[in-house]
TIKOL-919852 format. One line per 5 residues: number of its first residue (from 1); their letters; for each residue x, y, z of C-alpha. Coordinates in steps of 0.05 Angstrom, whole numbers, plus 5000, padded with zeros to 4 digits. Example, Ala and Ser with C-alpha at 12.3 -4.5 7.8 and 13.67 -1.06 7.14 Angstrom:
2
1> AS> 5246,4910,5156 | 5273,4979,5143
END
This chain:
406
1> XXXXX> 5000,5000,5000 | 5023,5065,4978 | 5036,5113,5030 | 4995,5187,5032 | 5070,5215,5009
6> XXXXX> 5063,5189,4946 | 5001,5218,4923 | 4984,5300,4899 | 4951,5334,4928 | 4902,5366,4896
11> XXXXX> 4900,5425,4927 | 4973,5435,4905 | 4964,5434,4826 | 5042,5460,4820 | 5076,5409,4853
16> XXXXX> 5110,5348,4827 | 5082,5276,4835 | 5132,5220,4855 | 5122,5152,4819 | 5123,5097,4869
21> XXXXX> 5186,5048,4880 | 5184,4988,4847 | 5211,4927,4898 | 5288,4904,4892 | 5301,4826,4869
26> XXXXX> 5368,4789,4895 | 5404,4742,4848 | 5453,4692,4862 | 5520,4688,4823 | 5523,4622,4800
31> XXXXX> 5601,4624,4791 | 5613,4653,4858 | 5557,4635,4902 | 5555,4711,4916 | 5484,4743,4919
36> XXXXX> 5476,4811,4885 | 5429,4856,4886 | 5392,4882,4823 | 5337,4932,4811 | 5282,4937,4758
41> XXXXX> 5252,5005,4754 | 5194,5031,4711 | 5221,5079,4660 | 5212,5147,4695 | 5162,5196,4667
46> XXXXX> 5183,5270,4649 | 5164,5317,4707 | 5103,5359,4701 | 5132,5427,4684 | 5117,5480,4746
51> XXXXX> 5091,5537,4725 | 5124,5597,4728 | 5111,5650,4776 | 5105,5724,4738 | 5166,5766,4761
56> XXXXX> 5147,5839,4762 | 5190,5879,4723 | 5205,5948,4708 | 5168,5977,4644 | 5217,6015,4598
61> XXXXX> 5186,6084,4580 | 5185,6107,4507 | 5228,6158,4485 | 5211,6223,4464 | 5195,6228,4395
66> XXXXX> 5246,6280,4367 | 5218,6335,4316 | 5247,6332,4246 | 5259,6388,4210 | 5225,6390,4149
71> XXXXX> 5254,6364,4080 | 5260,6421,4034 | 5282,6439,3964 | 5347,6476,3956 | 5338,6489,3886
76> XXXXX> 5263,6515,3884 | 5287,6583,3920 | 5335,6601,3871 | 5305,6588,3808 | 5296,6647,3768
81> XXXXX> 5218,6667,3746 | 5199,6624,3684 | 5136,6650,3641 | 5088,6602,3625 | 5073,6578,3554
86> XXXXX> 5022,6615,3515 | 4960,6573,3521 | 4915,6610,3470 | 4982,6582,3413 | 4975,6516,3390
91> XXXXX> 5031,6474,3358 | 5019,6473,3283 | 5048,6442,3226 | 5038,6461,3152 | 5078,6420,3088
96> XXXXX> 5067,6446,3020 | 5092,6400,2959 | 5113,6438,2890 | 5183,6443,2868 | 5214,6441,2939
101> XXXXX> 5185,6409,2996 | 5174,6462,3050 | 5142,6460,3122 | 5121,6509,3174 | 5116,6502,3245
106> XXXXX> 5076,6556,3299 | 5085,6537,3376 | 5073,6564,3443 | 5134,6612,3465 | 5137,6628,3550
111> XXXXX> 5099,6693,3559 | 5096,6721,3493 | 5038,6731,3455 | 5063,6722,3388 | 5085,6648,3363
116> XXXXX> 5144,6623,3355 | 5155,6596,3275 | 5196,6550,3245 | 5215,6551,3169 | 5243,6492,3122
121> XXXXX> 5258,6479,3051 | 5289,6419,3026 | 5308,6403,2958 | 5289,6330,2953 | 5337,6304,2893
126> XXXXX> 5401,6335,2930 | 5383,6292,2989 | 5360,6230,2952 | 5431,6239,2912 | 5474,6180,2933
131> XXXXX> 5527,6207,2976 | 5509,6271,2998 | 5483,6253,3066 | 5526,6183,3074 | 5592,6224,3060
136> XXXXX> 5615,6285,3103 | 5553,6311,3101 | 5552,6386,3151 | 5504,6431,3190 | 5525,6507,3191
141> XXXXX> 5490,6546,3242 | 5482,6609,3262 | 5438,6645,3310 | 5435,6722,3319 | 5395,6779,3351
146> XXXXX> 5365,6822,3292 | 5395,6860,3236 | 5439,6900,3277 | 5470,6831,3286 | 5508,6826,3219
151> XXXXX> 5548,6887,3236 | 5566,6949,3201 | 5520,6951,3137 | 5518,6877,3123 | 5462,6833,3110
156> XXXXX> 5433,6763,3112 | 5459,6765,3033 | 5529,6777,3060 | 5521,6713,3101 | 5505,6672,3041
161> XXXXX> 5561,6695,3007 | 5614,6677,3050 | 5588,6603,3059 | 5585,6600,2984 | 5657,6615,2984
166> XXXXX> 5671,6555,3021 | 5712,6504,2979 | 5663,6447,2996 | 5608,6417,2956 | 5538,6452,2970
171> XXXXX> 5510,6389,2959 | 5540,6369,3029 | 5513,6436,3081 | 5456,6444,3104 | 5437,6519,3138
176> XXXXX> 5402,6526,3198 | 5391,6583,3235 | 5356,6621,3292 | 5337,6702,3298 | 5294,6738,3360
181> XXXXX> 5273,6781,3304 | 5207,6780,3261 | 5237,6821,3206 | 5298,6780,3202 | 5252,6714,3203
186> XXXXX> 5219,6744,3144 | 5279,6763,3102 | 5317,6700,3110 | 5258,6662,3088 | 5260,6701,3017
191> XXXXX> 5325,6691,3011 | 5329,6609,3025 | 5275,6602,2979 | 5326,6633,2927 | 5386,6598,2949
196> XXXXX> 5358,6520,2959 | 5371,6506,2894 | 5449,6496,2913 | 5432,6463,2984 | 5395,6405,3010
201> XXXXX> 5362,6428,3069 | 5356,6499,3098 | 5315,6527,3160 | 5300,6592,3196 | 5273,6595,3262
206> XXXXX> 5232,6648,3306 | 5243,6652,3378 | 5251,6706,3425 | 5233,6686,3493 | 5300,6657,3523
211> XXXXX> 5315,6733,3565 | 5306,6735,3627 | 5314,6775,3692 | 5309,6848,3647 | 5364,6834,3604
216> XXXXX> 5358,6887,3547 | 5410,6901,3490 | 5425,6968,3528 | 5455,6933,3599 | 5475,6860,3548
221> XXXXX> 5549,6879,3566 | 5551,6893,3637 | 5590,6854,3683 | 5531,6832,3726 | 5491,6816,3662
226> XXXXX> 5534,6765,3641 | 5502,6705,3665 | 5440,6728,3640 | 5468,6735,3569 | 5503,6670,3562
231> XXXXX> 5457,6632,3601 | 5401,6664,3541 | 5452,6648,3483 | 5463,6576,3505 | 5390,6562,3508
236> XXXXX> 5387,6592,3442 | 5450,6545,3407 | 5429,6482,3446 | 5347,6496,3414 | 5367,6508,3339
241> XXXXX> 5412,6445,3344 | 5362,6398,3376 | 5307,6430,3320 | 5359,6419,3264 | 5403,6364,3277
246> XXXXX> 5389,6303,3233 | 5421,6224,3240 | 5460,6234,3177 | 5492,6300,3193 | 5565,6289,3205
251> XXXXX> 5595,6360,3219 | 5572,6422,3252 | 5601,6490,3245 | 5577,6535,3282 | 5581,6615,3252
256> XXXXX> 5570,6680,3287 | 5534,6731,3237 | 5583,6792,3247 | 5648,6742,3224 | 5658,6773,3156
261> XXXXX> 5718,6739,3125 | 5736,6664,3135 | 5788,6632,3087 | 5759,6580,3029 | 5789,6517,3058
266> XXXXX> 5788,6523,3136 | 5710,6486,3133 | 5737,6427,3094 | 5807,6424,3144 | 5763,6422,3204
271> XXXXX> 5726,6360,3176 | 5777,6324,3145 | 5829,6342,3212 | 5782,6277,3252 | 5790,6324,3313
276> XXXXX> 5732,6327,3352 | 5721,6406,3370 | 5763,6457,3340 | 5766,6546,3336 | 5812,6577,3292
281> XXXXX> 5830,6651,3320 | 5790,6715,3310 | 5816,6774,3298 | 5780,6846,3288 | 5804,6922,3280
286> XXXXX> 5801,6965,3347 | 5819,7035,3351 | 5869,7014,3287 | 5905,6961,3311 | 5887,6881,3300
291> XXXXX> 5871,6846,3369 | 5845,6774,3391 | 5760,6787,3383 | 5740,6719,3419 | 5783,6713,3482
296> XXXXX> 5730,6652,3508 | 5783,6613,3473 | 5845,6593,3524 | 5889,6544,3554 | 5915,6536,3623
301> XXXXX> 5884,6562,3690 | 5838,6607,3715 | 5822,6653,3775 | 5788,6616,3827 | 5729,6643,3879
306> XXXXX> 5743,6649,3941 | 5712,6613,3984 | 5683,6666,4027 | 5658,6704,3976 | 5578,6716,3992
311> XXXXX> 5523,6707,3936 | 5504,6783,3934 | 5578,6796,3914 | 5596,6794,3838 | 5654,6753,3811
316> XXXXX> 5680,6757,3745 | 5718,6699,3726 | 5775,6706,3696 | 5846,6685,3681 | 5906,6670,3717
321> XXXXX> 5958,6636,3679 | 5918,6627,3612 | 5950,6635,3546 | 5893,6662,3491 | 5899,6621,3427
326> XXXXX> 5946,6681,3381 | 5990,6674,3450 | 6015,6604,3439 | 6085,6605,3419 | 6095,6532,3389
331> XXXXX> 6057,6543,3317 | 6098,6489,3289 | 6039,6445,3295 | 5977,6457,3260 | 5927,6442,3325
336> XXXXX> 5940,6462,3394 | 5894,6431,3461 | 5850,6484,3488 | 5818,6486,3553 | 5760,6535,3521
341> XXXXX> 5730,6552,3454 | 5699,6618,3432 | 5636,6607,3387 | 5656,6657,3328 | 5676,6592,3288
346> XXXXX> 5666,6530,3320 | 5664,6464,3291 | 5640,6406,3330 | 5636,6334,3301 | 5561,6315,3303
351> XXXXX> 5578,6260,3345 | 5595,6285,3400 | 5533,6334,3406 | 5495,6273,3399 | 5526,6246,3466
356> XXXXX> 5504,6308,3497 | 5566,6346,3492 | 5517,6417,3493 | 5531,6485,3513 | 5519,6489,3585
361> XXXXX> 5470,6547,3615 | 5505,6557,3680 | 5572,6566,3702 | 5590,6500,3715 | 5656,6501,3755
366> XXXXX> 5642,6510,3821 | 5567,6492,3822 | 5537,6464,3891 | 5459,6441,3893 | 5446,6514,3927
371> XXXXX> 5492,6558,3891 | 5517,6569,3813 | 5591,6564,3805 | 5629,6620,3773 | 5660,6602,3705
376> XXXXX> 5653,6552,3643 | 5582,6573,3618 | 5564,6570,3542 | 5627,6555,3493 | 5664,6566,3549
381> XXXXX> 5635,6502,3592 | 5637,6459,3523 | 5705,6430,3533 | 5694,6421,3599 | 5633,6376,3595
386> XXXXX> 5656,6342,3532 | 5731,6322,3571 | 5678,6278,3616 | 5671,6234,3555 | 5735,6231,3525
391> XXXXX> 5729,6286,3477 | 5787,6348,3467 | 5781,6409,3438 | 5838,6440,3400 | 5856,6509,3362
396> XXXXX> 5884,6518,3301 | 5946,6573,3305 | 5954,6584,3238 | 5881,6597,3221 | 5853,6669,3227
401> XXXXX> 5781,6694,3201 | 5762,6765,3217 | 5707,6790,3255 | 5670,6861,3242 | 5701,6920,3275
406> X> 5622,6940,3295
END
């Protein structure tokens, strides 16, 4: 009989119950005639598991949520005042088929009332003619103000002139180019109508609502303005090329309107040199003496801004140990690297605008998220973007055209 030790009670649910003891058996060694002792127990069973008393504990308090500070925009603060689009100007597109194929394009311009317009004839059997778009084929371009741009008495008539004196096959250039002026728009329309008989493909576009920040033709050459005005011609260059560049174009020259003479064969040494960006030097006449007319075009280094210089306070870049293209002493060679080109002359293989080698519209050296940098905007930033992909630009020391003393 089991004794009361052995059995729970039930009024203690937690505690453990003790299996009873099963009797010991003696055995006698038959070899020795010793008796030994064994034991046969029942296989034990797992305890019951006691259940666990709670254990107060100390409740950690939440920390105090810590304000944020708002994420802002650096950018949105500083961006200059943009017009919108005209709403009541549609885009439209009209193509008339006779002799030539032309079109004409109206859009929307950023808070002008007027349209902006878009002009282009193209002689169909030119292109279709095997060769002239597969072989060396270029895209001259020129964008200007009005008809004070062509300086001194010249005209759009001067213009075609001079790229008719080029000693390369017509056949080959296309024109494209880009006025602020209605007049002007007008005029060179006549005269392409006259002249694409010799060409391919030649275009005229309207725009005039790249100014900003009260940039007039009056205050165009202050030092302050300067951003202003190359930040508006860049917009200008990089629009006509996007409207005018085509797959098969392999060249682009780049003309200003007021460059009055430019020797027969520098278009076909630029395009035959495989160079990828090149400026020959400009010269004009001031107060009767010949001087360097496009000093955008240098090598070496420039001034730097100082680092505590405030955003209110002006700097004008400019150089430090730079040597201007008529400055560089080795002419032995006919190219030279350059660090900067001007855009009186410019040739740039249509390649590497394609890989968006443009014409920056902010001074890109020295730019931050919050603030503009100080130097290499417009022709002068072109070098320095193209470097990036493995492009150079060079000058050509023993080429000269001339610009107008005006």
């Amino acid at each position: 009989m089991l004794s009361d030790a052995h059995i729970a009670d039930p009024s203690q649910p937690n505690m453990l119950v003790t299996p009873p003891r099963e009797p010991e058996h003696t055995t006698q060694d038959s070899f020795t005639g010793t008796t030994q002792e064994s034991s046969t127990e029942a296989p034990q069973e797992p305890p019951t598991e006691v259940e666990s008393q709670p254990v107060d504990t100390l409740e950690e308090e939440p920390e105090p949520d810590t304000p944020e500070e708002p994420v802002t925009s650096v950018l949105h603060p500083i961006t200059p005042e943009q017009e919108p689009l005209n709403p009541d100007v549609s885009f439209r597109i009209k193509s008339f088929k006779a002799q030539f194929d032309e079109f004409e394009e109206s859009f929307p311009q950023y808070g002008k009332v007027e349209p902006g317009r878009l002009y282009r004839i193209e002689n169909a059997p030119v292109l279709a003619q095997l060769g002239n778009r597969e072989s060396n084929s270029v895209l001259i371009i020129c964008v200007f103000n009005d008809a004070n741009s062509w300086g001194g008495n010249r005209t759009v008539t001067d213009f075609f002139h001079r790229i008719g004196s080029f000693d390369y096959p017509k056949e080959k250039i296309s024109i494209s180019m880009l006025t602020s002026s209605l007049d002007e728009f007008a005029k060179v329309r006549t005269h392409l109508k006259n002249y694409i008989q010799q060409y391919p493909r030649l275009s005229v576009i309207f725009r005039n609502d790249f100014v900003q920040n009260g940039l007039t033709r009056e205050n165009r050459h202050d030092g302050a303005r300067q951003a202003d005005r190359r930040r508006m011609i860049a917009r200008y260059r990089n629009y006509v090329l996007m409207s005018s560049l085509e797959t098969w174009h392999q060249h682009v020259l780049w003309v200003d309107a007021d460059v009055e003479i430019i020797p027969a064969h520098l278009l076909p040494k630029m395009a035959h040199s495989g160079l990828d960006i090149l400026t020959p030097t400009c010269f004009t006449k001031y107060n009767g003496r010949w001087i360097n007319y496009d000093q955008n075009g240098w090598v070496g280094q420039r001034v730097v801004r100082p680092a505590e210089e405030s955003e209110e306070e002006y700097f004008r870049p400019g150089p430090l140990n730079v040597k201007l293209l008529n400055e560089v002493e080795d002419k032995s060679k006919p190219f030279t690297p350059m660090d900067s080109v001007g855009g009186t002359m410019l040739y740039v293989r249509a390649e590497v605008h394609r890989q968006g080698v443009m014409f920056p519209m902010h001074y890109v050296i020295g730019s931050e998220w919050g603030r503009e940098g100080y130097d290499g905007i417009e022709t002068e930033g072109l070098c320095y973007t193209a470097h990036f992909l493995g492009f150079k630009c060079w000058g050509m020391v023993n080429e000269t055209i001339q610009h107008t003393a005006d």
